[in-house]
N, C-alpha and C positions, 0 to 999 in steps of 0.2 A: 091831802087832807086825811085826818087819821080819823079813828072813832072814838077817842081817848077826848074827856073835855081840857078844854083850853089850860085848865089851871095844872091838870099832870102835863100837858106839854109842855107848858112852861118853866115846870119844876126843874131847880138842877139833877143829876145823877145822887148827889147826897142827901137829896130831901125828900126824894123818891125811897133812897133806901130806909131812912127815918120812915117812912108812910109804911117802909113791907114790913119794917120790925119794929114800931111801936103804938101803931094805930087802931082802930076798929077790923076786925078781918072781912068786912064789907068791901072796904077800903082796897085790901089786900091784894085781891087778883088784880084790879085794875094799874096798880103802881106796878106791880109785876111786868106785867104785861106791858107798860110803856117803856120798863126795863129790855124788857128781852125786844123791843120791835128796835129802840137804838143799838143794842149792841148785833142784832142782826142788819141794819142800815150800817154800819161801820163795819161790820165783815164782808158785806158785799162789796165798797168802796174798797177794801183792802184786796179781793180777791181780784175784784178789777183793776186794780194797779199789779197785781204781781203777775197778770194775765197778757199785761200790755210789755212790761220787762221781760218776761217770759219768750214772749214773740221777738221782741228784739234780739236777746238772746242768740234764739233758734236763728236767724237770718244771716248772725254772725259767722254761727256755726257753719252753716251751709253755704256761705261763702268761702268761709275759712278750706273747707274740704274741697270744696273746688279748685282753689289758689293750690292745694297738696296733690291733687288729684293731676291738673296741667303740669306742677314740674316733675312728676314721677316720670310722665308721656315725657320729658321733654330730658329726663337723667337716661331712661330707656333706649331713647333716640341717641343720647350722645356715645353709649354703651356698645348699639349697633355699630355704630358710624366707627368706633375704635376697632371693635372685632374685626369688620368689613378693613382696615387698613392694616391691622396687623395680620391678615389673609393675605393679603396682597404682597406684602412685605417678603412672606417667609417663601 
């Protein structure tokens, strides 16, 4: 529940901006102000969806690095395992 009466809540975004620029400047702050509290309700929703992709992202990643990380240990081991044979050999 906002502090804004019923009728600016109800107003579209166009009839609001009609109110900031051709109305009584009484008027003025209050369509403002139910301007800027939607477009700050819609940048919070937006922050928290890129907040949520974001984290998915990062999980990826870090999986990802892991999956590089095990076959380096595992190119390193085959590296040894060669050297160690061709020691042996010569």
């Amino acid at each position: 529940m906002s502090n804004f009466s019923p009728k600016l809540e109800d107003a579209t975004d166009k009839e609001l901006m009609h109110i900031v620029n051709e109305l009584d400047f009484r008027v003025v702050p209050l369509a403002s102000d139910e301007l800027t509290r939607r477009t700050v309700k819609t940048l919070e929703k937006t922050i928290s969806s890129f907040n949520d992709q974001s984290s998915k992202q990062t999980e990826k990643i870090i999986k990802l690095t892991w999956w590089i990380v095990g076959l380096t240990v595992v190119m390193v081991l085959g590296l040894i395992i060669q050297i160690a044979i061709q020691i042996r050999t010569i």
